[in-house]
C-alpha positions in Angstrom: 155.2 110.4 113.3 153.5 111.9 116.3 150.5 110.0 117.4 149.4 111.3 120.7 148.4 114.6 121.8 148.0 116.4 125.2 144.6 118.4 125.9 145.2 121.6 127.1 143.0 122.2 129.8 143.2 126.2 130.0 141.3 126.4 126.7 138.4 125.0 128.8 136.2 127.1 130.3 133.9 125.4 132.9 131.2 127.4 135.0 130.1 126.5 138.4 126.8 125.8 137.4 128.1 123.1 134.8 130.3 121.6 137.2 127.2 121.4 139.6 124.6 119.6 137.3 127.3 117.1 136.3 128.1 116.8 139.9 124.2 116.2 140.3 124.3 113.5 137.4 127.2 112.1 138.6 125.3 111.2 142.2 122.6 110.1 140.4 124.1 107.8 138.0 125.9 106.3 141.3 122.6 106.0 143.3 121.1 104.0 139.8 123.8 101.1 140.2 123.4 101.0 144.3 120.1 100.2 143.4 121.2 97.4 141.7 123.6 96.4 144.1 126.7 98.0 143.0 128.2 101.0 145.0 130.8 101.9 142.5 133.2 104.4 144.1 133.5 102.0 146.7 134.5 99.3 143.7 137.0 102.2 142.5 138.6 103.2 145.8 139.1 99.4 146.1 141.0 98.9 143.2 143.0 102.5 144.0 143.8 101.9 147.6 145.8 98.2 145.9 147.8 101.0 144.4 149.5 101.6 147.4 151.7 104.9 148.2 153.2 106.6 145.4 155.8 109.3 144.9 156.4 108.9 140.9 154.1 109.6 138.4 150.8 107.4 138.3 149.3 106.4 134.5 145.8 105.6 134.1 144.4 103.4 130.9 140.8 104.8 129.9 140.0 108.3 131.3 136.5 107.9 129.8 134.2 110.4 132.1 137.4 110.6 134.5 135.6 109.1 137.6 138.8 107.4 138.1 141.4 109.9 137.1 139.8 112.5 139.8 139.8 110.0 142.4 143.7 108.9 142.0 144.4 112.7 141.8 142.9 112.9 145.7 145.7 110.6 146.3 148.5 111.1 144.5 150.2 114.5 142.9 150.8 113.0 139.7 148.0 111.4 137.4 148.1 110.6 133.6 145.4 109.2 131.8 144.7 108.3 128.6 141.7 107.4 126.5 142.3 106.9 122.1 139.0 109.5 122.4 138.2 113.0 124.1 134.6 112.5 123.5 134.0 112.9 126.9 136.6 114.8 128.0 134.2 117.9 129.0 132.9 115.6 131.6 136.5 114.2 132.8 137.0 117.9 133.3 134.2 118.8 135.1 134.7 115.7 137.6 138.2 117.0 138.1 137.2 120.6 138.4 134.6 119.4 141.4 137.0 117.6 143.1 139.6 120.6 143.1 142.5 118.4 141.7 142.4 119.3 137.7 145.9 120.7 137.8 147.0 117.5 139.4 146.0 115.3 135.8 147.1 115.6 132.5 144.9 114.4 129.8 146.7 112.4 127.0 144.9 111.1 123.7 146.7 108.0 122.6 146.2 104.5 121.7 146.8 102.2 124.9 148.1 99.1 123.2 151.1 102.1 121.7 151.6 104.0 124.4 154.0 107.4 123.7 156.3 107.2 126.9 159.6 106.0 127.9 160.2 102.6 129.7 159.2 102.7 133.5 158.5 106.2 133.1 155.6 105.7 136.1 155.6 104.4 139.1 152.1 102.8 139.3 149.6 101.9 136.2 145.9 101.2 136.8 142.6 100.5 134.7 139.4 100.1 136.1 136.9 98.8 134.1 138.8 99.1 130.7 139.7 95.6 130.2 136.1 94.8 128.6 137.0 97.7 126.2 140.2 97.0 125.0 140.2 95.5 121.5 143.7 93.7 121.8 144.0 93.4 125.3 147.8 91.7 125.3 148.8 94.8 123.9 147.7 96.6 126.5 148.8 95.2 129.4 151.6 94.8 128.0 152.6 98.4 127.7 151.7 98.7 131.1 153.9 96.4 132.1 156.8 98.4 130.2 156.2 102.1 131.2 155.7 100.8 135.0 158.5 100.5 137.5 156.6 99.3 140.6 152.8 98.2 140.6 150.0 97.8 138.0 146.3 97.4 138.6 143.9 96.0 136.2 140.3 95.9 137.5 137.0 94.9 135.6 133.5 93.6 136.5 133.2 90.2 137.9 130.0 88.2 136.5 127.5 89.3 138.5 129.2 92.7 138.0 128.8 92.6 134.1 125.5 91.6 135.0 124.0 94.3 136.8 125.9 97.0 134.0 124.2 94.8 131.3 120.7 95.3 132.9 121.6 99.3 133.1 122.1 99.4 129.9 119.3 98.6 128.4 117.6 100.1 130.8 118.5 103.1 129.3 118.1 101.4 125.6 121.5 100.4 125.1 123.3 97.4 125.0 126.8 97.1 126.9 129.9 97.2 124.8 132.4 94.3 125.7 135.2 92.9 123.5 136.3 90.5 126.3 134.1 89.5 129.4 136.7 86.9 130.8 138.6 88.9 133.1 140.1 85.9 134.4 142.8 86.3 131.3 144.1 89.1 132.8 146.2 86.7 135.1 147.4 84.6 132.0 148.3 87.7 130.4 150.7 89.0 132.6 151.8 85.4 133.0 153.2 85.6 129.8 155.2 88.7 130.5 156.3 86.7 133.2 154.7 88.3 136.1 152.1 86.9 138.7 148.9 88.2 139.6 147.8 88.8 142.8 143.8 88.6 142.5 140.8 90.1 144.9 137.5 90.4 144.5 135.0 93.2 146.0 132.1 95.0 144.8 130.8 92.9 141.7 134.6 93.4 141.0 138.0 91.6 139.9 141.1 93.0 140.8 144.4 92.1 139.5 148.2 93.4 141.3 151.3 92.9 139.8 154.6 93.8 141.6 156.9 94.3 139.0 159.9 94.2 142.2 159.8 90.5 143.1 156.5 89.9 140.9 158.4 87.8 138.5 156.9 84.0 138.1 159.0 81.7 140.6 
């Protein structure tokens, strides 16, 4: 049974005054967390740039507004992300259209921890700031591990990173959704596919890198 579904981004019709005003939200949304000390591309380009160079296909886990998806499509030719909803996949379109690389992503609907593709079918895997979302994250990074050849990424906020997002939040009357704050499991996760975890921190930001070549626990 088919459970996964491409979106097909021709039947979207975006305006250059739409793509504008989210472009204006976007830059305002970013100058909110500066003000509370986070400069959040910055966070995401740091996380990216761990990627390294890439000429296979590049997955992304959680598409969300698809901050991150446009971003890895400045960088590489070949972007899929996936979310399990298209709730805001106007937005993830608009973001895409702005930065001029929409033909460069394809959007896939799809539960994470049952991802629909082959074994090492990318070359690179990255999340960033998905971890706290993810309701069985062992499933997740583990499918990761098995549709990636070279490198994964997992990102998510440090402390003082959920912090300042938690304070956002109910700024704006809400209260921040987190299954798991401990990012420091991501390392014993892939530990027990048998990989190590290179970490970094930057930007109210943890960042793990596995090399699946020569990433295997000694």
């Amino acid at each position: 049974m088919k459970n996964y579904r491409y979106i097909n981004k021709g039947s979207v019709a975006l305006t250059e005054k739409e793509i504008a005003e989210n472009r204006e939200r976007l830059e305002e949304r970013d100058l909110l967390h500066l003000k509370y000390g986070m400069e959040r591309l910055a966070a995401y380009w740091s996380a990216i740039d761990l990627l390294g160079q890439a000429e296979g296909g590049v997955l992304e886990i959680g598409t969300g507004r698809g901050v991150t998806a446009s971003l890895l499509a400045k960088k590489f030719k070949e972007v899929t992300t996936v979310d399990i909803s298209d709730a805001d996949i106007r937005t993830a379109f608009l973001n895409a259209a702005y930065e001029k690389v929409l033909e460069r992503i394809s959007y896939c609907v799809c539960d994470a921890a049952a991802l629909p593709f082959e074994d090492g079918q990318f070359e690179c895997s990255v999340s960033i700031n998905g971890f706290h979302h993810f309701k069985d994250p062992s499933a997740v990074i583990g499918e990761m591990v098995r549709v990636t050849r070279r490198r994964i990424v997992v990102a998510d906020f440090s402390e003082s990173g959920f912090e300042i997002v938690r304070k956002i939040h109910r700024r704006d009357g809400n209260e921040h959704e987190e299954h798991e704050s401990n990012v420091d499991l991501i390392s014993g996760i892939f530990s027990g596919f048998g990989l190590k975890a290179e970490k970094h921190e930057a930007y109210h930001h943890k960042v793990f890198v596995v090399n699946k070549k020569g990433g295997e626990q000694q």
